[in-house]
N, CA, C and O atoms as a MOPAC input file, in Angstrom:
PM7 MOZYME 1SCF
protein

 N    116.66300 1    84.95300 1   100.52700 1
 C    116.32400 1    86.36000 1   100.48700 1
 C    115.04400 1    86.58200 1   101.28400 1
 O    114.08200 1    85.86200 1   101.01800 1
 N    114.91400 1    87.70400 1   102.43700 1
 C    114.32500 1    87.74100 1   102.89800 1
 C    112.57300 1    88.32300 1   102.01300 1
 O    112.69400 1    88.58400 1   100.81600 1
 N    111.50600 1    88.44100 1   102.46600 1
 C    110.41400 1    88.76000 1   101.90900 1
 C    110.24700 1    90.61000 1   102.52800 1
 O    110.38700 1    91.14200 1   103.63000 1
 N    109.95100 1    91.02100 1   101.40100 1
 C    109.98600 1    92.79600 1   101.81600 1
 C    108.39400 1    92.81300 1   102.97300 1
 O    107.31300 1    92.50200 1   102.47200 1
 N    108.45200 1    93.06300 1   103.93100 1
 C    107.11900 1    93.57400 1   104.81400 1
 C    107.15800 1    95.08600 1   105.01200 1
 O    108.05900 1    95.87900 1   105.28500 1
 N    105.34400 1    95.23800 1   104.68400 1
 C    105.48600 1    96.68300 1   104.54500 1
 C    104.34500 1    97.03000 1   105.57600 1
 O    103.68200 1    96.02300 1   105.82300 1
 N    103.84700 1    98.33400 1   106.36000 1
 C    102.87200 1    99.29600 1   106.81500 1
 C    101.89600 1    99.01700 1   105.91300 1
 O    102.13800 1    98.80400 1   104.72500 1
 N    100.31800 1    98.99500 1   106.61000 1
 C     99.09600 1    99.18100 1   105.76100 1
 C     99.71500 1   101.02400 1   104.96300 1
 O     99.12300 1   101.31700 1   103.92400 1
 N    100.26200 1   101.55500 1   105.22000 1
 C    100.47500 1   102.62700 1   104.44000 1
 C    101.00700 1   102.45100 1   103.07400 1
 O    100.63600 1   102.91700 1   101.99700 1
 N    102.02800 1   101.61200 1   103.41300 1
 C    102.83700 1   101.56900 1   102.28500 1
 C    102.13400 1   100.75500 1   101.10100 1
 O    101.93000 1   101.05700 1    99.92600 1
 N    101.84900 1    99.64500 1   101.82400 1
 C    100.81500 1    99.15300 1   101.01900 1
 C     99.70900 1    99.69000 1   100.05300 1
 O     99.55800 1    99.60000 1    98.83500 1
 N     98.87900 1   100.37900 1   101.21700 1
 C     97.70500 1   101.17000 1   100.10300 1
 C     98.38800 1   101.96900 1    98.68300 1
 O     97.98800 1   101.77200 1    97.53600 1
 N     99.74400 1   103.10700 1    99.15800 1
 C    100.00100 1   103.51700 1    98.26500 1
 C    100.81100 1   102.76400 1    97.14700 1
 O    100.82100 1   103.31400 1    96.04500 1
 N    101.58400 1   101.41800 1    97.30400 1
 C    101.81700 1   100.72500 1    96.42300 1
 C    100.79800 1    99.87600 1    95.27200 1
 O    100.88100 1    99.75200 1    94.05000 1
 N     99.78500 1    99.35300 1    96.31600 1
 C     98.24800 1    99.00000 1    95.86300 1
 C     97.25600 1   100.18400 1    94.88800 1
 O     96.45500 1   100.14400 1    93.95400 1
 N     97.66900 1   100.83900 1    95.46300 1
 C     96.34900 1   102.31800 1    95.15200 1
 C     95.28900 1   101.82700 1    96.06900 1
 O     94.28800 1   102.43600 1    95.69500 1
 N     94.96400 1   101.08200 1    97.03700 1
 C     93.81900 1   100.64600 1    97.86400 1
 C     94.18600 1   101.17200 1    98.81900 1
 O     95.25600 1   100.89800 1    99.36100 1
 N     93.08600 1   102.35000 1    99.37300 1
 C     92.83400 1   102.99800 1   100.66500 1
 C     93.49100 1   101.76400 1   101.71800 1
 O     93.82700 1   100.59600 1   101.52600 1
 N     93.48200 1   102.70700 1   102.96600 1
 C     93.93600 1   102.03400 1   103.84100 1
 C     92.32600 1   101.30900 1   104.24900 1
 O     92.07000 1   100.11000 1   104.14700 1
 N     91.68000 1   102.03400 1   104.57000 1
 C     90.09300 1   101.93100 1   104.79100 1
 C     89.95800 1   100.31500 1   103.66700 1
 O     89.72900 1    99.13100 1   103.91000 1
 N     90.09300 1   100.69000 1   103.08100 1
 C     89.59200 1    99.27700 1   101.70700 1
 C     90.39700 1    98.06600 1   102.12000 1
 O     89.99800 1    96.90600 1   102.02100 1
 N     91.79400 1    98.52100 1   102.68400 1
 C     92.07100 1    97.03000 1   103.02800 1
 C     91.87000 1    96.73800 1   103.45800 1
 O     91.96400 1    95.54700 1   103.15900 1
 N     91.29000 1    96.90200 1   104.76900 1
 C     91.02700 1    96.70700 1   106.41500 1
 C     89.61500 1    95.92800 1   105.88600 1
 O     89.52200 1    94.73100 1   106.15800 1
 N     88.48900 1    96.59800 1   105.11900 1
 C     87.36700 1    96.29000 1   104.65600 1
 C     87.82400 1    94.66100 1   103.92200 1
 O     87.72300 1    93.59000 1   104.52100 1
 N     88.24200 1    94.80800 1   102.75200 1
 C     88.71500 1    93.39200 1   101.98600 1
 C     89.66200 1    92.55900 1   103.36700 1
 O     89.37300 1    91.36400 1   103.30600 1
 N     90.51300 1    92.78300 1   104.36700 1
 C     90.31700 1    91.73300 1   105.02600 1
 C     89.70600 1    91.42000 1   105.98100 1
 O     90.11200 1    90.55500 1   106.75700 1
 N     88.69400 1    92.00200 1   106.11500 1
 C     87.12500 1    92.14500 1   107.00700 1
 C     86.38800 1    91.06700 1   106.18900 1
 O     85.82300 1    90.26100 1   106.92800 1
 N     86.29800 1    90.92500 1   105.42400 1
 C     85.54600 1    90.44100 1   103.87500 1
 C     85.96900 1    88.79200 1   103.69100 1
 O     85.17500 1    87.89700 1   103.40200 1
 N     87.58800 1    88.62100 1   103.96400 1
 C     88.09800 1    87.73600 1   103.52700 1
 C     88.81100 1    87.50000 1   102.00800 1
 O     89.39100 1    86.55800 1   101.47000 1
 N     88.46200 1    88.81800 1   101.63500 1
 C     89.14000 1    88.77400 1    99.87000 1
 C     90.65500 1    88.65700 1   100.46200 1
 O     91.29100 1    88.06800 1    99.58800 1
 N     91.51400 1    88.95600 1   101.55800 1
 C     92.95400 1    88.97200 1   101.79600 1
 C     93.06300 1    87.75600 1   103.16400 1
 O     92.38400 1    87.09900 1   103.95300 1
 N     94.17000 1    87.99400 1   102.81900 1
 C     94.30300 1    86.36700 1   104.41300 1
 C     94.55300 1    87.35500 1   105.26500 1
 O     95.06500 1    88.39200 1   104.84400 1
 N     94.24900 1    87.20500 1   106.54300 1
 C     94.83100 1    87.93300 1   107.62500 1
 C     96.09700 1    88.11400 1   107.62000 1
 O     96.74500 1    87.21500 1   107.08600 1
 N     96.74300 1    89.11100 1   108.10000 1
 C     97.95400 1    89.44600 1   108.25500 1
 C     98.81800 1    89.19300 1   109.39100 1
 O     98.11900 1    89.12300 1   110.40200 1
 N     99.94400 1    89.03900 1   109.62400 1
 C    100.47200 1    88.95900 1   110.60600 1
 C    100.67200 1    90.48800 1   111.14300 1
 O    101.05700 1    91.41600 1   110.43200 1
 N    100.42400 1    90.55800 1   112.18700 1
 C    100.70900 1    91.85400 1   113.50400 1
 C    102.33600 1    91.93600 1   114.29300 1
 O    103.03400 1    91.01200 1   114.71100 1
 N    102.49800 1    92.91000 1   114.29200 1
 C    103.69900 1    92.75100 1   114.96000 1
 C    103.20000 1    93.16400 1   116.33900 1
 O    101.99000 1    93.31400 1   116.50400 1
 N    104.13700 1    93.37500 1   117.43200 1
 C    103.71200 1    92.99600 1   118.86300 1
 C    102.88500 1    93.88800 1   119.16300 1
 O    101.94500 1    93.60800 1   119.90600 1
 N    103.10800 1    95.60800 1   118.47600 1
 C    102.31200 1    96.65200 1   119.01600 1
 C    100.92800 1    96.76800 1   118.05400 1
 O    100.15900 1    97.72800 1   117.99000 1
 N    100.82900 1    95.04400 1   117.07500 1
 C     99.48100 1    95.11200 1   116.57700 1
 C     99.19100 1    96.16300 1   115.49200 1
 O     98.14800 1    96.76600 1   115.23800 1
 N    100.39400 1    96.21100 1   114.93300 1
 C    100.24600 1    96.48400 1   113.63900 1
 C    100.44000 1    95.88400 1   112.73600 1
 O    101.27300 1    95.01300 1   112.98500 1
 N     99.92000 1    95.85900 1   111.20200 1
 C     99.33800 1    94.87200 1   110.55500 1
 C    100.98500 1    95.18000 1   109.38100 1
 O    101.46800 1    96.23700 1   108.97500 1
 N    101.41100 1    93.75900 1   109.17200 1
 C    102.44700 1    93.48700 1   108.21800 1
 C    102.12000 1    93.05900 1   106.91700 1
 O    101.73700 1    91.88900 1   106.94600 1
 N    102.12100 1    93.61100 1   105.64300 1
 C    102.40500 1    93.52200 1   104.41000 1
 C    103.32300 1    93.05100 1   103.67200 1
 O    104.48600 1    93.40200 1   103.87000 1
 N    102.92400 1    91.95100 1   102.43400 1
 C    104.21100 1    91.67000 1   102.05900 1
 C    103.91300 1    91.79300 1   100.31600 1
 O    102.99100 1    92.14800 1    99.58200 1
 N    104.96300 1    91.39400 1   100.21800 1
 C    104.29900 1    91.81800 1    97.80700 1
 C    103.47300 1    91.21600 1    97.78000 1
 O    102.47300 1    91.74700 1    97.29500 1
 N    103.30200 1    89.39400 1    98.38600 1
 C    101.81600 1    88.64100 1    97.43300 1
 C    100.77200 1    89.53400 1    98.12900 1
 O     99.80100 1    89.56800 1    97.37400 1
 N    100.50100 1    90.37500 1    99.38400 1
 C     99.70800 1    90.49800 1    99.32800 1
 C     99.15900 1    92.07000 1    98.93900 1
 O     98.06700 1    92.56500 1    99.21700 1
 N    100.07600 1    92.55800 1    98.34500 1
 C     99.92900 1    93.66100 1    97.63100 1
 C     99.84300 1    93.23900 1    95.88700 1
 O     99.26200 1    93.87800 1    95.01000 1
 N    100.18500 1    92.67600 1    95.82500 1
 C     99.91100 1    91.93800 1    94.44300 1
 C     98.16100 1    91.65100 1    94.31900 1
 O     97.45900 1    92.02400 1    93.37800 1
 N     97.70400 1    90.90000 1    95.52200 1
 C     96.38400 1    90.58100 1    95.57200 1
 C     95.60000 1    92.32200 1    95.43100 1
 O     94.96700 1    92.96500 1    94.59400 1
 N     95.99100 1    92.45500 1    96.45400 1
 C     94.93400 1    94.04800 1    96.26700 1
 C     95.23200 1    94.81000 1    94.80800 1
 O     94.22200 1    95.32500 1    94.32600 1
 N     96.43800 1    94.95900 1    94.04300 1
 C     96.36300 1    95.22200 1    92.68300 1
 C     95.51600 1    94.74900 1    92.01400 1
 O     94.92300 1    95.53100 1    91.27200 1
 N     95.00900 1    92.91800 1    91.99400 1
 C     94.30100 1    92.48600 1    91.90900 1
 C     92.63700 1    92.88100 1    91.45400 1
 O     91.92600 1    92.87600 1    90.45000 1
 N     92.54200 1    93.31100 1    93.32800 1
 C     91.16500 1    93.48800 1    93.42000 1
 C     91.08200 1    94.63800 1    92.80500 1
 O     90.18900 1    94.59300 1    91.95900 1
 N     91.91900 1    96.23600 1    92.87600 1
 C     91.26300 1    97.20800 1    92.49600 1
 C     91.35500 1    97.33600 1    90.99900 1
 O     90.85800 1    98.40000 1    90.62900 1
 N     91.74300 1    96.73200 1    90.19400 1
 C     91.79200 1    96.37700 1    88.91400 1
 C     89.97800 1    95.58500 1    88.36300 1
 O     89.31800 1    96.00800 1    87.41400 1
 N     89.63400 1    94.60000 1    89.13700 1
 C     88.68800 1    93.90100 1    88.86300 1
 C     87.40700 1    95.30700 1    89.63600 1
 O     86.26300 1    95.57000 1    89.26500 1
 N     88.00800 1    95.75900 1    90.46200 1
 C     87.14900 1    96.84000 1    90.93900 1
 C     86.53700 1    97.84300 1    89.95500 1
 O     85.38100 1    98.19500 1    89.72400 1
 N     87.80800 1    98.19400 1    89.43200 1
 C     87.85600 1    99.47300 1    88.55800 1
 C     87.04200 1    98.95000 1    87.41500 1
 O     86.39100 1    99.84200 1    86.87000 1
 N     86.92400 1    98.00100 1    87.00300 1
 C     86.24800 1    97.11500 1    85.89100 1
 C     84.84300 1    96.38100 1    86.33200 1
 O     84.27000 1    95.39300 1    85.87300 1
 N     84.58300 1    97.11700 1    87.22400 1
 C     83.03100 1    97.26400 1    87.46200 1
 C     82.60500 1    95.50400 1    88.19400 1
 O     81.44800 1    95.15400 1    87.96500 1
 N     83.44700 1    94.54200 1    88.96900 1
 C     83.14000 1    93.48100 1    89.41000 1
 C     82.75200 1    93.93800 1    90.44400 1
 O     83.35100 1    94.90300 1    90.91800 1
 N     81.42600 1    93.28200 1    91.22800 1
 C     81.04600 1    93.10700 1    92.53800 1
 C     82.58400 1    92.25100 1    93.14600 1
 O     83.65400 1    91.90200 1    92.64800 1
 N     81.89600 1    92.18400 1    94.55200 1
 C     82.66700 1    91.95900 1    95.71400 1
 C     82.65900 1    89.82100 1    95.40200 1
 O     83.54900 1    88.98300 1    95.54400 1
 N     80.72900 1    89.67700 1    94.81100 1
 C     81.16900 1    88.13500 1    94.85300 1
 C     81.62400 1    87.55800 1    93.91900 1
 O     81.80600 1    86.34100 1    93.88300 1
 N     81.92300 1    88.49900 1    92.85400 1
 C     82.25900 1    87.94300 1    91.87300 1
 C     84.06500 1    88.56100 1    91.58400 1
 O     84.65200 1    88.49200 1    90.50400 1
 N     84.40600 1    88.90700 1    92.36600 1
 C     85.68200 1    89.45100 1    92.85900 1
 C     86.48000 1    88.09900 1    93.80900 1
 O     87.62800 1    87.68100 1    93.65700 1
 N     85.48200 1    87.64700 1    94.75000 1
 C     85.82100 1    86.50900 1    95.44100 1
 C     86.06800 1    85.27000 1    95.30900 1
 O     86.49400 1    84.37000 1    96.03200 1
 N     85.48900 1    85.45900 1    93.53300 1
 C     85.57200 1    83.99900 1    92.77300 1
 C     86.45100 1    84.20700 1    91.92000 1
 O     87.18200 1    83.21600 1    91.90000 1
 N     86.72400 1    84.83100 1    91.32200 1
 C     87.68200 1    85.46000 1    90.52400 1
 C     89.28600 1    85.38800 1    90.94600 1
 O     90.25800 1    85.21200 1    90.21100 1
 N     89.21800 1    85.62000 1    92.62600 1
 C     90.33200 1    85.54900 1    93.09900 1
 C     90.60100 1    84.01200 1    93.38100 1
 O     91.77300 1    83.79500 1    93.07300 1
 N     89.99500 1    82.87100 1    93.83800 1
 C     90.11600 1    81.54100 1    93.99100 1
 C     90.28200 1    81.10500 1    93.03700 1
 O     90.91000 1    80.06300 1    93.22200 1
 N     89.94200 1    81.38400 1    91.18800 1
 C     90.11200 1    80.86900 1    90.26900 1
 C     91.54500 1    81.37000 1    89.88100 1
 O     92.27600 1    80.62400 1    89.23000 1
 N     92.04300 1    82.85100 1    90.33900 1
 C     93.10200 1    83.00300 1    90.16000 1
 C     94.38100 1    82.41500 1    91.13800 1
 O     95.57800 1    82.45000 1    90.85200 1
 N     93.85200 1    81.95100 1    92.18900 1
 C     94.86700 1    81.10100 1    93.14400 1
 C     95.04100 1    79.98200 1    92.77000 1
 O     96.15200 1    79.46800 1    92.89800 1
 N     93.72800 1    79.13300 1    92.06800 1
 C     93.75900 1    78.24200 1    91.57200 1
 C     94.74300 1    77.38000 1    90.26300 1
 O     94.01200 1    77.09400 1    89.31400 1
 N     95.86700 1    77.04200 1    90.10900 1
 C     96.46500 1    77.07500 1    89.49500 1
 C     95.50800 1    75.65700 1    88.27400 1
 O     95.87900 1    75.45400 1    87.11800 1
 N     94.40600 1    74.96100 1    88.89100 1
 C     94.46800 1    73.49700 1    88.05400 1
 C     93.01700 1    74.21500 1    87.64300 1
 O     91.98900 1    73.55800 1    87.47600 1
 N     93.09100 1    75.64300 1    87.50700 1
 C     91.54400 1    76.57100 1    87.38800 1
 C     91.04700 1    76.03400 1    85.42200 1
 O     91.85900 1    75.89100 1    84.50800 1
 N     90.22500 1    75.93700 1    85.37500 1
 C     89.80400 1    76.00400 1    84.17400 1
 C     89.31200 1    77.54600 1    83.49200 1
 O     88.36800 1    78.22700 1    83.89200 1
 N     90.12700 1    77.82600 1    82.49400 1
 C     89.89100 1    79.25800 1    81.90800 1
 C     88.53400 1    79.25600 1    81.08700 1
 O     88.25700 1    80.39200 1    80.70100 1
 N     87.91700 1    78.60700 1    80.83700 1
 C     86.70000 1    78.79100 1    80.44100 1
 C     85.42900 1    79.49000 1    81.84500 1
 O     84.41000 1    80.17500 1    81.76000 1
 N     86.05000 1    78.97700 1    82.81600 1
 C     85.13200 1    79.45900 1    84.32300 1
 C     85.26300 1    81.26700 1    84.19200 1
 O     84.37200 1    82.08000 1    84.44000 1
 N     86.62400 1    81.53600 1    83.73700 1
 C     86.74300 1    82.85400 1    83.96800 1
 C     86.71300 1    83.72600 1    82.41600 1
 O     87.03300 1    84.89300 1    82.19200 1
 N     86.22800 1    82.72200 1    81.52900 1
 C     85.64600 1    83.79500 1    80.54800 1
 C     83.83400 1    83.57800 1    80.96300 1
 O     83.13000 1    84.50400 1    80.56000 1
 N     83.34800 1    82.81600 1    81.46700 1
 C     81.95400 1    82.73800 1    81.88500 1
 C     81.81500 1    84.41800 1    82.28000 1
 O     81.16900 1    85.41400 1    81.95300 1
 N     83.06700 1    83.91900 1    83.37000 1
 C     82.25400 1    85.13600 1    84.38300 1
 C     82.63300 1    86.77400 1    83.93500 1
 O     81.97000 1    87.73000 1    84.33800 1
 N     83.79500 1    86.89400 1    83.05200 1
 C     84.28800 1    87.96900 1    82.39300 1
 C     82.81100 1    88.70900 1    80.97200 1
 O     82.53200 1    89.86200 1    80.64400 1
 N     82.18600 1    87.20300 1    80.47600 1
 C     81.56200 1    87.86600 1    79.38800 1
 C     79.88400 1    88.21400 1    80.19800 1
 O     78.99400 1    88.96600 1    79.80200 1
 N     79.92800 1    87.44000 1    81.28900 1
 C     78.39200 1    87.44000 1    82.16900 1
 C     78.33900 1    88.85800 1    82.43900 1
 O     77.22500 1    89.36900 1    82.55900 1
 N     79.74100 1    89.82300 1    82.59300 1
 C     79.87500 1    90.94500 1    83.84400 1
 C     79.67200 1    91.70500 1    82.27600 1
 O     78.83000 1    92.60100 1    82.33000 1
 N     80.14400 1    91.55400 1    81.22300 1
 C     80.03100 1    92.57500 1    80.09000 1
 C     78.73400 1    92.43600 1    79.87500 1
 O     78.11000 1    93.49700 1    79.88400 1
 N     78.06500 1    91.37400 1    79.66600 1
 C     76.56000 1    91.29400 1    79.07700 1
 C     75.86200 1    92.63900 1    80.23700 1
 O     75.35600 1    93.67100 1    79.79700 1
 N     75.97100 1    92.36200 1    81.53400 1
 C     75.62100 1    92.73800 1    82.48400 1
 C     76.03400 1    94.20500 1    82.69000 1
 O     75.68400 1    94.63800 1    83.78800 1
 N     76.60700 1    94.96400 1    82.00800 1
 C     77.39200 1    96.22900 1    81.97300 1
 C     76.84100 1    96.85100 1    80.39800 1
 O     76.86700 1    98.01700 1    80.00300 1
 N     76.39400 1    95.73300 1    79.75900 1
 C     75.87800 1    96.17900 1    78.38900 1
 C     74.03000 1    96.49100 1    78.75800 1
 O     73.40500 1    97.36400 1    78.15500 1
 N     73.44700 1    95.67000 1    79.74900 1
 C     72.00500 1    95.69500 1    79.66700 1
 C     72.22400 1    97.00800 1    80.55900 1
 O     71.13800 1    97.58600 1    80.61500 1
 N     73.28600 1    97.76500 1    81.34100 1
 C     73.23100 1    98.64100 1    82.55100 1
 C     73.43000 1    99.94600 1    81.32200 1
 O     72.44300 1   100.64800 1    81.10400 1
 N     74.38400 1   100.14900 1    80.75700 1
 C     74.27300 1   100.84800 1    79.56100 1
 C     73.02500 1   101.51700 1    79.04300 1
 O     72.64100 1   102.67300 1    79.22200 1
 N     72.39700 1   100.38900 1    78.26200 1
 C     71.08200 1   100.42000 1    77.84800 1
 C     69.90000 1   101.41000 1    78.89500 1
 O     69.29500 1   102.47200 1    78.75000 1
 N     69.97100 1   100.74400 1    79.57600 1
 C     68.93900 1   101.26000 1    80.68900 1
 C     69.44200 1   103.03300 1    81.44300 1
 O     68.60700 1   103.72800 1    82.02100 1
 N     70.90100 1   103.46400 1    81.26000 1
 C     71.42500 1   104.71600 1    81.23500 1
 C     70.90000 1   105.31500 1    79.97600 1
 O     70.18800 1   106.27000 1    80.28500 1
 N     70.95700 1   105.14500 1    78.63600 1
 C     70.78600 1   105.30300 1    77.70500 1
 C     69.24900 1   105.99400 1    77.85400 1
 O     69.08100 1   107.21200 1    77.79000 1
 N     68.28100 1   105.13400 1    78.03900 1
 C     66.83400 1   105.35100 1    77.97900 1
 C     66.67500 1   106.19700 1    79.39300 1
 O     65.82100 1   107.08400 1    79.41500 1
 N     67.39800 1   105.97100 1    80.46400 1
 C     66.98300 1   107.14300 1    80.95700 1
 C     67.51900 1   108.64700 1    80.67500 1
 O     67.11600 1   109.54500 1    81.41400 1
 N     68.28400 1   108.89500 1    79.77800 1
 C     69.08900 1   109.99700 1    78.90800 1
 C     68.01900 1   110.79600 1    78.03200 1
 O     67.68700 1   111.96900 1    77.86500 1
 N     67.63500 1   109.45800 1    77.53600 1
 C     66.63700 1   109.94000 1    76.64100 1
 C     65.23100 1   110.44300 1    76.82200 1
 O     64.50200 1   111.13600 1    76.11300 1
 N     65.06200 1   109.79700 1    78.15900 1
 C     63.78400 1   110.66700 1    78.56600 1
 C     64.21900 1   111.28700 1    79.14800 1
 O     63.25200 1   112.04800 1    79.10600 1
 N     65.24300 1   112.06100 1    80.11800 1
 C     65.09800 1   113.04100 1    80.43300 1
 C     65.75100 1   114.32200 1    79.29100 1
 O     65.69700 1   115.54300 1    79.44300 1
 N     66.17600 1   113.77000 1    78.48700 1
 C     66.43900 1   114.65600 1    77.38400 1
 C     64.98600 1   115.29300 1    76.55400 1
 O     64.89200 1   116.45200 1    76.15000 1
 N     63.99600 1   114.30800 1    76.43400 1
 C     62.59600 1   114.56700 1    75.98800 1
 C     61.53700 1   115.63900 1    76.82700 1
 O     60.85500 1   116.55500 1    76.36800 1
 N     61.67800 1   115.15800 1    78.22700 1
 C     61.26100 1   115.73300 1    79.21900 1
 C     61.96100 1   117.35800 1    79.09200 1
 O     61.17300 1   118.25700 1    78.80000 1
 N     63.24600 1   117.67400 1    79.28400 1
 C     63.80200 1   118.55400 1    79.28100 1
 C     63.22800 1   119.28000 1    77.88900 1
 O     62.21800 1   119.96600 1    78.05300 1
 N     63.66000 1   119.21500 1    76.81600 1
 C     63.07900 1   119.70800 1    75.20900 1
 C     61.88400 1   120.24100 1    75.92900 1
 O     61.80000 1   121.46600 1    75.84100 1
 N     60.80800 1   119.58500 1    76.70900 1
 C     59.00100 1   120.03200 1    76.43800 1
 C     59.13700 1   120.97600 1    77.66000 1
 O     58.10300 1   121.51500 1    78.05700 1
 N     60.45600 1   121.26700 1    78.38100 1
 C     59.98600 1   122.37200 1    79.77300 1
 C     60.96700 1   123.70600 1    79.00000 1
 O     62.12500 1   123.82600 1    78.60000 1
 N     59.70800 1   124.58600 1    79.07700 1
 C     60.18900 1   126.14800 1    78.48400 1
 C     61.01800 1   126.89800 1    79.38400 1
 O     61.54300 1   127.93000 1    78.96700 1
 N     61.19100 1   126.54000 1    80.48800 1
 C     62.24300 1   127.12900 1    81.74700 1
 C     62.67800 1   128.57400 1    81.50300 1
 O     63.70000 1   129.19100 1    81.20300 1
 N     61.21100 1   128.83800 1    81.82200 1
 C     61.38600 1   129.91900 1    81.82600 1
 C     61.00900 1   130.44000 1    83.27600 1
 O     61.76400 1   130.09500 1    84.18500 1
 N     59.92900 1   131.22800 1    83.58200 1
 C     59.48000 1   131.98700 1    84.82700 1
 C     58.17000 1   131.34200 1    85.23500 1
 O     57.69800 1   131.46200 1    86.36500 1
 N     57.58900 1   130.63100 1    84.22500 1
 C     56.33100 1   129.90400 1    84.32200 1
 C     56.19800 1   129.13700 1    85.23600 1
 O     57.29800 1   128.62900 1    85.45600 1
 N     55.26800 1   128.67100 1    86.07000 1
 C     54.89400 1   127.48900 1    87.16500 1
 C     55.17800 1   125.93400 1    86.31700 1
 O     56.01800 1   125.18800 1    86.82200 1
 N     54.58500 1   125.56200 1    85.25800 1
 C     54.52400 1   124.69000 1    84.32600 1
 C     56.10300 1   123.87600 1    84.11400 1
 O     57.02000 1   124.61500 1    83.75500 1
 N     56.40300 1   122.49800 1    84.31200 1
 C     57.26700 1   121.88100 1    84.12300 1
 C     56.95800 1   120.52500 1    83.96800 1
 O     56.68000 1   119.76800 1    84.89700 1
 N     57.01700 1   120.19500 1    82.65400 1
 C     56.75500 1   118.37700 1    82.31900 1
 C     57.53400 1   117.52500 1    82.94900 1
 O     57.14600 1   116.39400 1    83.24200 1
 N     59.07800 1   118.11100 1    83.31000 1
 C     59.77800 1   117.49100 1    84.25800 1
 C     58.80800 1   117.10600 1    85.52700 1
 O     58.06800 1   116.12200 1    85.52800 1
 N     58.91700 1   117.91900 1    86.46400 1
 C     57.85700 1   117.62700 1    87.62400 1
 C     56.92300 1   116.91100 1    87.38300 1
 O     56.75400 1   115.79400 1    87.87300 1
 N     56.32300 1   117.37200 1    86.73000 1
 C     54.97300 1   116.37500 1    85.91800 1
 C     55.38700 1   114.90700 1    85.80300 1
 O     54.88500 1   114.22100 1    86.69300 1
 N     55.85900 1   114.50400 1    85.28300 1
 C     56.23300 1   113.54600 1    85.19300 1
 C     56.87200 1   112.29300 1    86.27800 1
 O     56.53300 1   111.11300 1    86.37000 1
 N     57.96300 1   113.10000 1    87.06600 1
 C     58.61800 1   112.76800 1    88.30100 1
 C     57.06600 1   112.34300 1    89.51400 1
 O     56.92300 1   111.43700 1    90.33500 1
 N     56.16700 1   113.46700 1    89.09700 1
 C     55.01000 1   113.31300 1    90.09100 1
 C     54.15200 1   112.43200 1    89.98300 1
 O     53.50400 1   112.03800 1    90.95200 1
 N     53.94600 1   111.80000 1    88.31900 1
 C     52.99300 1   110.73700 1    87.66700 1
 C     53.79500 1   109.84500 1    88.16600 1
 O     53.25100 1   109.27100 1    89.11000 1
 N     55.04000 1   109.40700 1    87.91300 1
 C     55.39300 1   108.24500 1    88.24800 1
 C     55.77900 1   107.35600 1    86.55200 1
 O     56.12300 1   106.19600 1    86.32400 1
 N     55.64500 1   107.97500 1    86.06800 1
 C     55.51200 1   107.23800 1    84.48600 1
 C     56.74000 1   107.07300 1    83.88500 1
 O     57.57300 1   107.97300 1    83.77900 1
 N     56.88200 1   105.86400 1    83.46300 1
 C     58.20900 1   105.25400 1    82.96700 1
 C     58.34000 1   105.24400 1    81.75100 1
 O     58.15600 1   104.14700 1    81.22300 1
 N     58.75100 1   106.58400 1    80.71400 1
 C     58.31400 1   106.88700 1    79.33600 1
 C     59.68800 1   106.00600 1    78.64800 1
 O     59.82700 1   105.93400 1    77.42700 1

């Protein structure tokens, strides 16, 4: 049975990955080069639409690009040890939990900041004030 080859079009929309994003990921090396047909257009086939499902999945789930790149070799990797890829699964949550945090506190001061400005017609704004001190409340 032959292997289905598809258009970077068809692809992206089977993928959900821009056409732009693939070209980028195999700029990158996250995809193997493709074969071209004579007028140099780029041929698609399922594994490698499978891969870009892949990536925009690990995308959508907040992985960088190098930790996307390892992710994918551990997943090619068939003799991969699954402990490598809960490392790097609970490293990216810890890392999404301290990013949280730090949204959080800036919420909260500008929620504080906001409360102390009367916004009204007045010159006076603790916002500004603040933005202008430089101060990390």
């Amino acid at each position: 049975m032959e292997a289905t080859v598809m258009n970077i079009g068809e692809a992206s929309r089977q993928s959900a990955v821009s056409a732009k994003m693939i070209r980028h990921y195999e700029d990158l090396g996250l995809l193997p080069r493709v074969p071209r047909t004579d007028s140099g257009y780029r041929q698609y086939d399922e594994a490698t639409v499978h891969t870009l499902r892949f990536i925009r999945r690990a995308r959508d789930l907040g992985f960088g690009l190098p930790e996307i790149e390892t992710l994918l070799g551990l997943w090619h990797n068939r003799r991969r040890s699954s402990k490598d890829v809960k490392r790097i699964a609970l490293e990216h949550a810890a890392d999404l939990e301290r990013r949280i945090e730090e949204m959080r506190a800036m919420q909260r001061t500008l929620q504080h900041l906001a409360h102390g400005c009367h916004g009204d017609e007045r010159p006076d704004c603790p916002i500004l004030d603040d933005l202008a001190g430089g101060r990390a409340d």
